[in-house]
C-alpha positions in Angstrom: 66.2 62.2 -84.2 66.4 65.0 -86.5 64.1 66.9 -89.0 65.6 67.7 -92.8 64.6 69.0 -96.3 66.4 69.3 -99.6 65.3 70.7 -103.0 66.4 70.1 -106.7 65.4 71.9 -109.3 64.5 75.8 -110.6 66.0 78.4 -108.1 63.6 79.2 -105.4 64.1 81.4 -102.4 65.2 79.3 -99.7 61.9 80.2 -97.3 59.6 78.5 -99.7 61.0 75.5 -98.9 63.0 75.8 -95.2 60.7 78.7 -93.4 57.5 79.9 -95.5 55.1 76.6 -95.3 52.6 76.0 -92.3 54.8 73.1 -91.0 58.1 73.9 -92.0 61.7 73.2 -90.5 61.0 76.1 -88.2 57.8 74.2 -86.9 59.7 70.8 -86.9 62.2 72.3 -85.1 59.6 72.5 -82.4 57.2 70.5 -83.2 57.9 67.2 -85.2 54.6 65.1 -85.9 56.5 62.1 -87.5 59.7 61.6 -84.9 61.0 59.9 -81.8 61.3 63.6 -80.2 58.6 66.5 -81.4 61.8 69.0 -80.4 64.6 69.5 -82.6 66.3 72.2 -80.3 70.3 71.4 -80.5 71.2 73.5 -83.8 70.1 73.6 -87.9 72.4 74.5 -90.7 72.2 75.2 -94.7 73.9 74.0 -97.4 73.3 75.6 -100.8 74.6 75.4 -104.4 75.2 78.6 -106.5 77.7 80.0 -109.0 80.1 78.0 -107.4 81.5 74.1 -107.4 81.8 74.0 -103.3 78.5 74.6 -101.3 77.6 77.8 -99.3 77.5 76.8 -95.4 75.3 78.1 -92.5 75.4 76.6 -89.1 75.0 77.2 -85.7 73.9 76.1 -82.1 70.7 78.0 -81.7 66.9 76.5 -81.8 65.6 76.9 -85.7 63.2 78.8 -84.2 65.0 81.5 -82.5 67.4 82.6 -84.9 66.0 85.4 -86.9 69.5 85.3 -89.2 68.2 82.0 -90.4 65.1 83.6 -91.6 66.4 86.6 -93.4 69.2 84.4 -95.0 66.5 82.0 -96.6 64.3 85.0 -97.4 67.1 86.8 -99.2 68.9 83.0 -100.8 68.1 81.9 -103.9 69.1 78.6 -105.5 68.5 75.4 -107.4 69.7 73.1 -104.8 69.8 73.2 -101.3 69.6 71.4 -97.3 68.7 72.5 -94.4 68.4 70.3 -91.0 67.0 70.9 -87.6 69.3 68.6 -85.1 68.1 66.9 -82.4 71.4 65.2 -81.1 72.0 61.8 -80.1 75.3 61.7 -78.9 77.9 64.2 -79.2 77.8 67.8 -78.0 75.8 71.3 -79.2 78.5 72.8 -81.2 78.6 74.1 -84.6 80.9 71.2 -85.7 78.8 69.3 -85.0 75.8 70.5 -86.5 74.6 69.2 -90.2 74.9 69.4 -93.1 78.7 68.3 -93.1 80.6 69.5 -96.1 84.0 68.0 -98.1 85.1 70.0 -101.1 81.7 69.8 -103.5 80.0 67.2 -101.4 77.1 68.1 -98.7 75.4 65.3 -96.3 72.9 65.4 -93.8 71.2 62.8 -92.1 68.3 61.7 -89.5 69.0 58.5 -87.8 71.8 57.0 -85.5 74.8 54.4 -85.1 73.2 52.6 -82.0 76.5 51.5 -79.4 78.4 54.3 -81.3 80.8 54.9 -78.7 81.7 51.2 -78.6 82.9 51.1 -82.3 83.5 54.7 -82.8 87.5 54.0 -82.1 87.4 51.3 -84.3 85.8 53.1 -87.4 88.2 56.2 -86.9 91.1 54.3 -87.3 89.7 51.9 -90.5 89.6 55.8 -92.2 92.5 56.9 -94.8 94.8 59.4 -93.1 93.3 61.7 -95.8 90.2 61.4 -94.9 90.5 61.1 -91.6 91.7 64.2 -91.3 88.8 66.2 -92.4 87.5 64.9 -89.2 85.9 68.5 -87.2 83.2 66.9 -84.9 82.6 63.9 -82.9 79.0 62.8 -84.3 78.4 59.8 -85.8 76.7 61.6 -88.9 80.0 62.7 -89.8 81.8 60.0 -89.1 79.3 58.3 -91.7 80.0 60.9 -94.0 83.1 60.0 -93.9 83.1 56.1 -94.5 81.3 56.9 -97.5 83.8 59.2 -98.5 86.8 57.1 -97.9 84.5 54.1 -99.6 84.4 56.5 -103.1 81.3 58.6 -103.0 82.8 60.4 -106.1 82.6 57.5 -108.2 80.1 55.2 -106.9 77.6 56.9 -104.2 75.2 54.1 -103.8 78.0 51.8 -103.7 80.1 53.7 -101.3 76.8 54.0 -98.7 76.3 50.4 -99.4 80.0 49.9 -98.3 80.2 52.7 -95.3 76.8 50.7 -94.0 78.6 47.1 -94.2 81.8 48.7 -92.2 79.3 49.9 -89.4 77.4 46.5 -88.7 80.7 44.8 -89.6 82.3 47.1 -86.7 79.3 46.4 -84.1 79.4 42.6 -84.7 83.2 42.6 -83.9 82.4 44.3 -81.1 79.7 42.1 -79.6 76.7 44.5 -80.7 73.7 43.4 -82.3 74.2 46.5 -85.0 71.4 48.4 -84.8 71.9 51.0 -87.6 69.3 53.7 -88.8 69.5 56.4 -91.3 67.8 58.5 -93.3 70.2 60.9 -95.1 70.5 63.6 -98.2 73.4 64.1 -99.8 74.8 66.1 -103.0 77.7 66.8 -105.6 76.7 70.0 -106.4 74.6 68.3 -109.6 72.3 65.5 -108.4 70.7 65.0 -105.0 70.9 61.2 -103.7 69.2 60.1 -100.9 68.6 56.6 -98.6 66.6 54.9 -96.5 67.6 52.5 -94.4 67.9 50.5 -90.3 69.2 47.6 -89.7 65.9 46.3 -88.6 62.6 47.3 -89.5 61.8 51.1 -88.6 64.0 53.2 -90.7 63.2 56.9 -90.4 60.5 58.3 -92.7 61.0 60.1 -95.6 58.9 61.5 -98.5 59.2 62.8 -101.7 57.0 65.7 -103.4 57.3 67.9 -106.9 57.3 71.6 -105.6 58.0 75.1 -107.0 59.6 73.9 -110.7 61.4 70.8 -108.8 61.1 67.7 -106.2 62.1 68.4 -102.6 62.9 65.1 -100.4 62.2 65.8 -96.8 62.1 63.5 -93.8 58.4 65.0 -93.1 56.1 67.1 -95.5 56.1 70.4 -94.6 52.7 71.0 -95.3 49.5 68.8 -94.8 47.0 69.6 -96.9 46.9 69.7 -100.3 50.4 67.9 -100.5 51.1 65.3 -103.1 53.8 63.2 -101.3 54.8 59.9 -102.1 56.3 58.1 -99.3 59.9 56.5 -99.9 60.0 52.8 -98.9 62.1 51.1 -96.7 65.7 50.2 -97.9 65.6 52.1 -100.8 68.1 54.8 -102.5 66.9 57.6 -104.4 68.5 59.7 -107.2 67.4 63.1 -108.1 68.4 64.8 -111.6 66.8 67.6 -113.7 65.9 64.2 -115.7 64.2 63.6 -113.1 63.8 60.5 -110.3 64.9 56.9 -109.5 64.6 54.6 -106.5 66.4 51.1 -106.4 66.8 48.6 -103.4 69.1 49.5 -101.6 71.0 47.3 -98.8 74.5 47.0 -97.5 77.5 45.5 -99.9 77.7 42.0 -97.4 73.9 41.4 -97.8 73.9 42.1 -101.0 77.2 39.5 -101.6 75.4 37.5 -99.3 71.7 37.5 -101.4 73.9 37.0 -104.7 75.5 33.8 -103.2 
C-alpha cells in the first residue's frame, strides 16, 4: 500500500506539507505507522496547481527518501493545491509511468489501495475503455487504469458519480470473471479547483484516511503527518469528500449497482 497527502487552500511551500513535519511523506516513505507495509520504497511524485489550467508533474523511481531534488523542489514550490505520494507497488513495475499522481489534461489522481485479481480482469477493463481514453494509457498499474474508468465514466461532469460508476465496472468485471471482487481504495483527486477524495473496499477495511485544517487550508492525507498536537478527524468508511475554498463535505458513498440496488 501506499502513503499520500494533498492540500487546498492559501499557497504554502510544498515542504510544510510533503517534507518539513516530524512524520512526513519522507518518513512514511520509510516508515509508515498506519499501513500494510511500513516501506514505501518503489517511487513518489508531485502534482501541483499554479498559474496554469494543467498540473505541474514530478515523478520518479527513487525512495522519497533519497532524492534530494524532491527536497529542494518542495522547498523552493509554492502553491494552493497540491499531491504528493510515496508508492509502494502492488503489481506492476518501478517505473516512472507508473508512479502516481497520474495526470489527463487539468485532472490529477492518486491513490492507496488495490484491484485484488487485477491481472484476471485487467484485459477485460482495457478494452470496456473509449478508444480516446484508452489511449492515454502510459503504465500498467491498476491506479491508472482506475483513473481511467472514471475518466471514461465523466469525471468532468459528475466525479462522485463517475467513481461510483468506475467502482461498479471493477466488481462488475471480477464477478464475470469468477472473483469475489475484493476492491480497496483510498484516492485524491483534482480539477485544478476543488480536491475530492474517497474512501472505500469492497469489504470492510478500506485504507485510512484523515482530514486536518493546516497552514490557511485543509490537507487530506492517508496518515497525519504529525502526532502531537494534530487536530485530525478521521474520514469514515465509504464516504466521499469534497474540498472547496467554501470549505468541506462528506456524503456516503457506494458503487452506482449498490446504490440502484439499495434504491430498489
Amino acid at each position: 500500500m501506499c502513503r499520500w497527502a494533498a492540500y487546498l487552500g492559501e499557497a504554502v511551500f510544498l515542504e510544510d506539507i510533503v517534507t518539513a513535519p516530524c512524520h512526513s511523506l519522507i518518513a512514511q516513505s520509510h516508515c509508515a505507522q498506519e499501513a500494510k507495509s511500513p516501506t514505501n520504497g518503489d517511487g513518489f511524485g508531485l502534482a501541483w496547481y499554479g498559474d496554469r489550467p494543467e498540473p505541474g508533474l514530478y515523478r520518479d523511481i527513487l525512495p522519497a527518501w533519497s532524492d534530494p531534488n524532491l527536497k529542494s523542489l518542495c522547498r523552493q514550490i509554492k502553491s494552493g493545491l497540491f499531491l504528493a505520494h510515496v508508492r509502494a507497488s502492488t503489481g506492476g513495475a518501478t517505473s516512472r509511468m507508473n508512479c502516481h499522481p497520474f495526470i489527463s489534461g487539468n485532472w490529477s489522481f492518486m491513490h492507496n489501495g488495490q484491484i485484488g485479481g487485477f491481472e484476471k480482469i485487467r484485459r477485460a477493463l482495457e478494452n470496456s475503455l473509449s478508444d480516446a481514453v484508452f489511449d492515454q494509457r502510459e503504465g500498467t498499474t491498476d491506479s491508472e487504469l482506475f483513473f481511467l474508468l472514471m475518466i471514461d465514466e465523466g469525471l468532468t461532469g459528475d466525479p462522485q458519480g463517475a467513481v461510483s460508476r468506475a467502482t461498479a465496472r471493477v466488481i462488475e468485471a471480477s464477478r464475470r470473471a469468477g472473483l469475489e471482487p475484493a476492491l480497496k481504495l483510498t484516492a485524491a483527486f483534482s480539477d485544478g479547483r476543488a480536491l475530492y477524495a474517497v474512501r472505500y473496499a469492497s469489504d470492510a477495511h478500506a485504507p485510512t484516511l484523515y482530514t486536518s485544517v493546516r497552514n490557511g487550508g485543509r490537507c487530506i492525507v492517508s496518515e497525519p503527518f504529525d502526532r502531537e498536537g494534530g487536530d485530525w478527524q478521521a474520514i469514515p468508511p465509504a464516504s466521499f469528500v469534497t474540498i472547496t475554498g467554501d470549505g468541506m463535505t462528506i456524503r456516503p458513498f457506494a458503487p452506482v449497482t449498490a446504490q440502484l440496488a439499495l434504491v430498489g
